[in-house]
C-alpha positions in Angstrom: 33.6 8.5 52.7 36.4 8.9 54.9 35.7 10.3 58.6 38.0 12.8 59.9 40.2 11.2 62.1 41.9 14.4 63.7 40.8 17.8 63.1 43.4 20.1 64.7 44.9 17.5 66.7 41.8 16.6 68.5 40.2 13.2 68.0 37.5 12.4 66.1 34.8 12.1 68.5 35.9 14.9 71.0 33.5 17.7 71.4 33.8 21.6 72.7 35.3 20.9 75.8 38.1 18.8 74.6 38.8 21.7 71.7 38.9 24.3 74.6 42.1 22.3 76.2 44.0 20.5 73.5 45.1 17.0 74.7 48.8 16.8 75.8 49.7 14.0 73.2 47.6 13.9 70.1 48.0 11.5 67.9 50.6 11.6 65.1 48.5 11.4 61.5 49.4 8.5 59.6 51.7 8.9 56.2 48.0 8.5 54.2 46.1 11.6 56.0 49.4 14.0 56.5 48.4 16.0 53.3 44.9 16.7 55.2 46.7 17.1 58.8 45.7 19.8 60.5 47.8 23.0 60.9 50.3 22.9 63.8 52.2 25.1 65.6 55.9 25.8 65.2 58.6 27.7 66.4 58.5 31.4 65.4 60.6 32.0 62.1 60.5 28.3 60.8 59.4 28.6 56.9 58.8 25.4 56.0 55.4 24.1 55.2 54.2 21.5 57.6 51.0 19.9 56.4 53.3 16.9 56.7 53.9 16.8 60.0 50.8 16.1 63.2 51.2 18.5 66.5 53.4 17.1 69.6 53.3 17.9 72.6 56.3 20.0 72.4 55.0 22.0 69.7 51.6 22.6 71.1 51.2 23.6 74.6 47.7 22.3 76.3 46.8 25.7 77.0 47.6 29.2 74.8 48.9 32.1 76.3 47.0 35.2 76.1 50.6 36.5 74.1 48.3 35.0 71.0 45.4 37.3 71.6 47.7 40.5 71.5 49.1 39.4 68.3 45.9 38.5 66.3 44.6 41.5 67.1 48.1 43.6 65.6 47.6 41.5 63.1 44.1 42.4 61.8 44.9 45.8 63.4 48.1 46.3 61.0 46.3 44.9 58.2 47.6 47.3 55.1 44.7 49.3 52.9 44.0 47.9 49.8 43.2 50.4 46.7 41.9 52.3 50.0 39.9 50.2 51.3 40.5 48.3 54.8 40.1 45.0 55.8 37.3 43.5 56.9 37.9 40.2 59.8 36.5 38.7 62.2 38.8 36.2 64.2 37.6 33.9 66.9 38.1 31.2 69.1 37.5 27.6 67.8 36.8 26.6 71.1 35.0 29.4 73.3 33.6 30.9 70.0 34.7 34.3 71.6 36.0 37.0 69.4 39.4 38.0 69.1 39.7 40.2 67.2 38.1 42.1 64.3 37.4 45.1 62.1 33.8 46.1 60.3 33.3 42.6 61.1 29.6 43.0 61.3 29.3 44.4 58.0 28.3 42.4 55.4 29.9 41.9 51.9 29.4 39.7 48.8 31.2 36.6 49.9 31.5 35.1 46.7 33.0 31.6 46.6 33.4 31.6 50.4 29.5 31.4 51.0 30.3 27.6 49.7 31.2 27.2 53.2 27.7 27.6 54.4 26.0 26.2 51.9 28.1 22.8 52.2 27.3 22.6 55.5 23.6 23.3 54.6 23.8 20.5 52.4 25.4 17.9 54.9 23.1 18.7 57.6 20.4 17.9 55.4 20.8 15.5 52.7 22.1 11.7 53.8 25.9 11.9 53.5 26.4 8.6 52.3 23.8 8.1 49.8 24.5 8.0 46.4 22.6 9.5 43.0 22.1 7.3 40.4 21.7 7.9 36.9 19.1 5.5 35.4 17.5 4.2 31.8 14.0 3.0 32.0 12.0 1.5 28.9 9.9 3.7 27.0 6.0 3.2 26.2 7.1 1.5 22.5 10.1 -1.1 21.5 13.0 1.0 20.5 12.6 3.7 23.4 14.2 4.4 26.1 14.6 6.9 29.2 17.7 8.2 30.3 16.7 10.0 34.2 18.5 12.6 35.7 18.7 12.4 39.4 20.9 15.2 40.4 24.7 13.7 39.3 26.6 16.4 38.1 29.9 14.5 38.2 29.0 11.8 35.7 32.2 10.6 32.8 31.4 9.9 29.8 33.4 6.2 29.3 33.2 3.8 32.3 32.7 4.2 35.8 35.6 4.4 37.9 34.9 3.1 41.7 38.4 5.0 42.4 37.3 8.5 41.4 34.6 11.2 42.6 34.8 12.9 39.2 33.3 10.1 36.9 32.4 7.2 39.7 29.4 6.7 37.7 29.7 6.4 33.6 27.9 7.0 30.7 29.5 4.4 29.0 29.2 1.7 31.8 25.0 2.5 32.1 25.0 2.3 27.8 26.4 -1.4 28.3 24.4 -2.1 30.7 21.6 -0.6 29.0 22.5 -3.2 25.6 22.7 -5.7 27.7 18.8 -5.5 29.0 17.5 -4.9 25.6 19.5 -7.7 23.9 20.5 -9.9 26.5 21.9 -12.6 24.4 23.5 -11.6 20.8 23.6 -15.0 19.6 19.8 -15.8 20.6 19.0 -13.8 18.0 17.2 -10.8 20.0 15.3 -8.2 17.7 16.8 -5.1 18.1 15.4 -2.1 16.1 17.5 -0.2 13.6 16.2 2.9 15.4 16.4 3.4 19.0 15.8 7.0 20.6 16.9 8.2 24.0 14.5 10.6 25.4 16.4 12.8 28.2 14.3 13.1 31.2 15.7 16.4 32.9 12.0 17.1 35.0 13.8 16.8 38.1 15.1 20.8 38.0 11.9 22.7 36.7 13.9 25.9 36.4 17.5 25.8 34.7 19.0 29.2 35.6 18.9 31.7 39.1 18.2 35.1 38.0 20.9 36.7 40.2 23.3 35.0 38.1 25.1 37.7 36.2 25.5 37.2 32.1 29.1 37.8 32.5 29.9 34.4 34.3 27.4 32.3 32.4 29.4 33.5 28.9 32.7 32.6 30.6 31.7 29.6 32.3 31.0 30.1 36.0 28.2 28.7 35.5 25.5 27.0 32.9 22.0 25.9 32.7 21.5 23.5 35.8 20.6 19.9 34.5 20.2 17.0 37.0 22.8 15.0 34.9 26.0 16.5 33.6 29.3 15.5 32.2 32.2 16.4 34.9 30.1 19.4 35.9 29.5 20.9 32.3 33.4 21.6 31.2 33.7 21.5 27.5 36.9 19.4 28.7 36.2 16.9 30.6 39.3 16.9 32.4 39.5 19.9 33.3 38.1 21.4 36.5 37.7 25.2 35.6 37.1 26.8 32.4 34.6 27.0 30.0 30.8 25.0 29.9 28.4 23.7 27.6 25.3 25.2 27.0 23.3 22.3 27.8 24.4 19.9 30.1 21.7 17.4 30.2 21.5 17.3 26.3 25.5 16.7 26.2 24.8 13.9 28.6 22.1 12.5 26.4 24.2 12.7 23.4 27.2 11.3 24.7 25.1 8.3 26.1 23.3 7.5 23.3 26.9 7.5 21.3 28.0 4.7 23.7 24.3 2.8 23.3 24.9 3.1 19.4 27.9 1.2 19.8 26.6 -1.2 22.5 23.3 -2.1 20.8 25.3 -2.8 16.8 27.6 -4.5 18.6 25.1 -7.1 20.6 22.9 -7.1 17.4 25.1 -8.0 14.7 23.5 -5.0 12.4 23.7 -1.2 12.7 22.0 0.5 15.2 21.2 4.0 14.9 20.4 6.0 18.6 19.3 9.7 18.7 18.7 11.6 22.2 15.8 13.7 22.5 14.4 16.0 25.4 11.1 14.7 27.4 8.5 15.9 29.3 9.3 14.1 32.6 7.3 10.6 32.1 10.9 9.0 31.8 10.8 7.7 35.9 7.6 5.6 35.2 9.2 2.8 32.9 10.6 -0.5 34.0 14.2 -0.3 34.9 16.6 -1.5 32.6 20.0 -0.2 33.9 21.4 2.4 36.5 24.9 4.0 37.2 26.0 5.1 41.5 27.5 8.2 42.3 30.1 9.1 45.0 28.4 10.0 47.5 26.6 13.2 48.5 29.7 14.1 51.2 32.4 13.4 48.7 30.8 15.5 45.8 30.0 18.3 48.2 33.7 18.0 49.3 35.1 17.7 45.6 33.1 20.8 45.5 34.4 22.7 48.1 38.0 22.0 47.1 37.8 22.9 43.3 35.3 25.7 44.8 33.1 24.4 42.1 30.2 26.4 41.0 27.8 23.9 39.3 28.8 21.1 41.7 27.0 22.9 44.7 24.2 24.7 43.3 23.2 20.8 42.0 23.2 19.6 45.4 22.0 22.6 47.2 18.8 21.9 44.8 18.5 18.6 45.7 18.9 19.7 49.6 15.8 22.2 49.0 13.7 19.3 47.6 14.4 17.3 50.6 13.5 20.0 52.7 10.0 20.4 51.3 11.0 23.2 48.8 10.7 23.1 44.9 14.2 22.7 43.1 14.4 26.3 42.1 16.4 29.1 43.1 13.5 30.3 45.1 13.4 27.1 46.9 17.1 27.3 47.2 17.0 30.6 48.9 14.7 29.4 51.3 16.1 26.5 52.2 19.3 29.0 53.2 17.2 30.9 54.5 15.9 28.0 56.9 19.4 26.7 57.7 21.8 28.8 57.6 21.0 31.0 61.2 21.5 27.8 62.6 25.2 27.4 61.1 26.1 31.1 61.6 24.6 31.8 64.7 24.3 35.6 63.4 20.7 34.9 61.8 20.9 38.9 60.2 24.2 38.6 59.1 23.3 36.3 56.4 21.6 36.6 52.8 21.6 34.2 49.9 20.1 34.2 46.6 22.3 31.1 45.7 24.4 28.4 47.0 28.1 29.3 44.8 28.1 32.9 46.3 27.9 34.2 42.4 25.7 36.8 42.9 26.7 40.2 44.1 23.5 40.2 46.0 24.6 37.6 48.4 25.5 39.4 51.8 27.7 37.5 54.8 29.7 39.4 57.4 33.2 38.2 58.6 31.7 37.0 61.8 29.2 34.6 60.7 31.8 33.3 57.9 34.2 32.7 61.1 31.3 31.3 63.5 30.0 28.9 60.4 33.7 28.2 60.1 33.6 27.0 63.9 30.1 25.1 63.7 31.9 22.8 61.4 35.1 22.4 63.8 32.9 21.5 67.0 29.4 20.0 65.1 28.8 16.3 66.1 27.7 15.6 62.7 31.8 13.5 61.6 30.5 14.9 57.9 30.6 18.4 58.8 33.8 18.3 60.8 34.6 16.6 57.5 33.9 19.4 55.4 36.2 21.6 57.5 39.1 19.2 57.3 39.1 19.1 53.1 39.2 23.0 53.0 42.2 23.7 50.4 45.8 23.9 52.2 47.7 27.2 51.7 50.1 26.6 49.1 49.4 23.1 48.7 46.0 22.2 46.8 42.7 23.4 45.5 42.1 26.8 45.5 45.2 27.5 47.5 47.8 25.9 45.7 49.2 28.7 43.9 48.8 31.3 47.3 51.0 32.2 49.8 54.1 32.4 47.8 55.4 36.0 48.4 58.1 36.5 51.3 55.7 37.7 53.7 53.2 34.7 53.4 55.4 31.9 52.3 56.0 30.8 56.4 52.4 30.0 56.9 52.3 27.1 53.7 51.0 24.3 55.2 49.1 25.5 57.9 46.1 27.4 56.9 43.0 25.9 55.8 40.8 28.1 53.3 37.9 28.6 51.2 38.7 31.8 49.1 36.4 33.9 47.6 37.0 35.9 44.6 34.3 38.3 42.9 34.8 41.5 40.9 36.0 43.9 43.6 36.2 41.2 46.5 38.5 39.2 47.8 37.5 36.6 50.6 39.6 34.0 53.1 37.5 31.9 55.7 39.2 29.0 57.5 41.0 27.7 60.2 44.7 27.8 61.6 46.5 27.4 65.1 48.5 29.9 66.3 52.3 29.6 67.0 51.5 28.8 70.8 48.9 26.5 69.8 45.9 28.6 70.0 43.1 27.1 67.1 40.7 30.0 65.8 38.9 30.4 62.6 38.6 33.4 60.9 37.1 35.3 58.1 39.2 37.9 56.3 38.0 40.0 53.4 38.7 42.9 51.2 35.5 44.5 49.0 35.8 47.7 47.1 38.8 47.1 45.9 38.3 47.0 41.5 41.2 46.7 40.0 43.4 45.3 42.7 42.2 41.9 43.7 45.6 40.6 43.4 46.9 43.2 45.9 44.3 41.8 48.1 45.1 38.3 47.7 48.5 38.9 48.8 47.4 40.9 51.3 45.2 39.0 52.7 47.8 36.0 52.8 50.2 37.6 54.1 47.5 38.9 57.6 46.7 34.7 57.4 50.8 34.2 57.9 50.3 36.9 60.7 47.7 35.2 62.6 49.2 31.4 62.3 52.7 33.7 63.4 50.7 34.7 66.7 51.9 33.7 70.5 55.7 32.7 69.2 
């Protein structure tokens, strides 16, 4: 995985001291990390995005002038009422951690997708970063059987694996060969192959496919499916797309689509038809001898991927597998305690804070502005390079992910570039959490939200763009 090497401006490596007083000449990013550069600041009324371009000294003044503080807190202050309801925000200083400004920001709200924020750094604190989940076939009890075990890949293709790519690093069709090629090593030594073979799926890993708080209305459009601990591209139908609609059954499309590819292997190595058929186990699948396993990306660069398409299925996977390695079963009970257990530590506002799952789905999941702003911060300052990580492949306003279609009205369209963002969008809310320096080179994070407003979550998006222009705007 690649480190961040500057986060803000402020070297890899530097802690909370060094974030309090910017260094006079950071280092310019390099032409491969400008599209992750951190937001800089700029003269007032410049409108040109400037992900492209690092901080200089010029540009950012080693210390921000309390002209910044007046201005963040018009800005929230000013904020315009959305289908008569006001905003909710907590901004705050990435470097003290003192407020700013804010209003209701210690009431909670459903944070929908922006509770990924705390989740992925649940995740990252917990799981080993750099490990990988493979994907495995192990022989079954008779000649013509064989296990295909899940171990928590949600981002698994369907053809080969490609060592480029998070989406589809490890492939179906690259384990089936793999797979042919330990049952009938050598075609022309005349290896007996069966004219039956059967896959038997072993899914044990997740005892419980589906969290209760999940509400029917996203499972029939595709939020979310049955958790499996092997999918295709994270359950899409397409499997190049990253949003839309799901299968029913992950692990069973996996199974199928594997045993296709084994089919094909096997008759080929044989010299006769071979006939494979998948069907669901009981769980006795890890026991067998080994015959072939795919890698994964690794656990930072999914959780990332995740963060960036704000992918549903992609972090509830992982959050499971955190809970297991915390001592907790693989449920959404052991999910919820496992947040539970970490996330105080991330927010620093331990009542702020409840979740019932790790994709912010559920209406029942509570977060207040501040602890979205502080959790925000923990990421900026943490020691742990994966977290800091996670804060530098938040989506860039107008650029990518989630982001890539925002800030395009007049009011908004100055601050492309420079924000970094996890929305949230769910029935009546409307979430921003991320980072941004201020004209005069102040770096805060914030948490801005609208809730209550059915019917008009569009007005709030560009509403709440147009207060994240505001604050990047501040101290010019």
């Amino acid at each position: 995985m690649a480190v961040i090497a500057a986060l803000v401006g402020v070297p890899a490596g530097w802690g909370l001291a060094q974030l309090t007083s910017p260094p006079q000449d950071p280092p310019a990013a390099s032409s491969e990390s400008r599209a992750w550069a951190a937001p800089s600041a700029r003269p007032a009324g410049e409108g040109k995005a400037a992900a492209s371009s690092s901080p200089s000294a010029a540009s950012a003044p080693a210390s921000p002038s309390a002209k910044s503080a007046a201005a963040l807190t018009k800005a929230v202050a000013d904020a315009p009422r959305v289908a008569g309801q006001p905003i909710r925000a907590a901004v705050i200083d990435a470097g003290s951690g003192d407020p700013i400004a804010q209003n209701q920001g210690d009431k909670p709200l459903p944070p929908a997708s922006s509770l990924k924020v705390l989740t992925g750094a649940a995740i990252l604190s917990t799981l080993d970063a750099d490990a990988t989940l493979g994907t495995s076939v192990t022989a079954g009890e008779k000649p013509g059987q064989v296990n295909l075990v899940g171990s928590g890949d949600a981002l698994l293709g369907s053809g080969a694996s490609d060592p480029s790519a998070v989406r589809g690093r490890a492939g179906l069709g690259t384990l089936a060969e793999k797979t042919a090629a330990a049952m009938a090593p050598d075609a022309a030594s005349g290896a007996k192959v069966p004219a039956r073979v059967t896959v038997t799926l072993d899914d044990s890993l997740f005892p419980e496919a589906l969290n209760p708080a999940w509400p029917q209305g996203d499972l029939d459009t595709g939020q979310m499916t049955r958790l499996a601990p092997l999918a295709v591209n994270s359950a899409f139908t397409d499997e190049s797309a990253t949003e839309g609609p799901r299968v029913s059954d992950p692990g069973m499309t996996a199974a199928d689509s594997f045993a296709r590819s084994l089919e094909k292997r096997l008759s080929e190595r044989a010299g006769h038809p071979v006939s494979v058929a998948a069907v669901r186990g009981k769980g006795s699948g890890s026991g067998g001898r080994t015959l072939a396993s795919v890698q994964s990306a690794t656990i930072a660069e999914q959780t990332e991927q995740g963060l960036l398409d704000s992918d549903n299925y992609v972090l509830e996977t992982l959050a499971r597998l955190a809970a297991a390695k915390s001592g907790h079963p693989a449920t959404s009970k052991g999910v919820q305690d496992f947040l539970a257990q970490k996330l105080p530590d991330i927010t620093r506002y331990p009542g702020d804070v409840r979740a019932v799952d790790a994709s912010g789905l559920s209406i029942r999941n509570h977060v207040t502005p501040r602890a979205l702003a502080s959790a925000v911060r923990t990421l900026m300052t943490s020691s742990n390079p994966h977290l800091r990580a996670e804060a530098e492949q938040f989506p860039v306003s107008g650029l990518n992910g989630t982001l890539a279609s925002r800030f395009q009205a007049p009011g908004a369209q100055g601050a492309r570039g420079y924000i970094h963002a996890k929305t949230g969008t769910l029935n009546a809310t409307a979430v921003l959490t991320g980072y941004t320096t201020t004209a005069d080179g102040r770096l805060v994070a914030f948490a801005l939200a609208y809730t209550g407003v059915e019917g008009a979550l569009p007005d709030a998006k560009a509403a709440l763009d147009q207060v994240a222009a505001r604050i990047v705007a501040a101290g010019a």
